[in-house]
N, C-alpha and C positions, 0 to 999 in steps of 0.2 A: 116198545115192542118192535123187534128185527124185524124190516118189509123184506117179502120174499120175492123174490128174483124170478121174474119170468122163464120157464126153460127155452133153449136157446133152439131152433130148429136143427131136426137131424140134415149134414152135408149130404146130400146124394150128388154123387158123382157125375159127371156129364162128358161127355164123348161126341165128335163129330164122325160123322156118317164119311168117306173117303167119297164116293159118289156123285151125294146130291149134297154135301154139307152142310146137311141141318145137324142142328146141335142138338143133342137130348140126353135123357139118363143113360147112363153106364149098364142098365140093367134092361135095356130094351133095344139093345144093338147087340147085333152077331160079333165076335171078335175072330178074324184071318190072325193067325200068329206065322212068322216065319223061329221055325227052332233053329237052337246053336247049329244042329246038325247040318241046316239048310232046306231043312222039309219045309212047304207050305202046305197045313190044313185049317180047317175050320174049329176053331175052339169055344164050342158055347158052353163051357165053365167059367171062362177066360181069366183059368187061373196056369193055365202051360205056359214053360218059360221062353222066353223068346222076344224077338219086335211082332211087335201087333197092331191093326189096323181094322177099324170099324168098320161094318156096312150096316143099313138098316133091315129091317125084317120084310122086304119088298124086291120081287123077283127082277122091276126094274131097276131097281141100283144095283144087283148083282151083275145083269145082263153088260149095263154101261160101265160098273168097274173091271169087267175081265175084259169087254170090246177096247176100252179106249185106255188098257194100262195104268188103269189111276190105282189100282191094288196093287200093282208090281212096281209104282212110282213110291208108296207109303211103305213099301215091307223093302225098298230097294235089293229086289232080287229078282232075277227072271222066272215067270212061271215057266215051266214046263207041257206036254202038252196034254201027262197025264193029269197031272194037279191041276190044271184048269176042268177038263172033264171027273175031278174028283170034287170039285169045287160046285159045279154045275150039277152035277146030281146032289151035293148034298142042298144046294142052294132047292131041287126041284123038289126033293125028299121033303122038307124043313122048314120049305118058307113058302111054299105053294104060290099061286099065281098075284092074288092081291095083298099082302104083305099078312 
């Protein structure tokens, strides 16, 4: 009699945080995309084409990645000073004060 094969665990995907870099699921992290065009916004489909770059769902890694550059060090492009204020509101809208 054929022994059947255990099934194999599904892959979930893992992603560091740009920020505070923890590592975690793909599906519990915000995605920054910078598009071909140059735009920088927030992509939570994080299926827009472009470079992209994680943060976590916590208002302090957003605060520390716009303060100290570490977004525009991972998407290698300068924010702006609307994109950073478009950032910021969505980050207030989106992810509220305790993540």
């Amino acid at each position: 009699m054929p022994t059947k094969t255990p099934l194999r665990p599904k892959h979930v995907p893992s992603r560091s945080c740009v920020s505070c870099d923890t590592t975690t699921a793909k599906r519990t992290l915000v995605r920054v995309v910078r598009t071909p065009e140059g735009q920088i916004l927030p992509d939570p489909s994080g299926k827009q084409p472009g470079r992209g770059a994680y943060l976590c769902a916590d208002s302090q890694c957003w605060d520390r990645a716009l303060k100290k550059g570490r977004l525009e060090r991972s998407l290698r492009a300068k924010l702006s000073p609307e994109e950073m204020d478009g950032l910021r509101s969505f980050a207030h809208d989106h992810i509220g004060e305790g993540g």
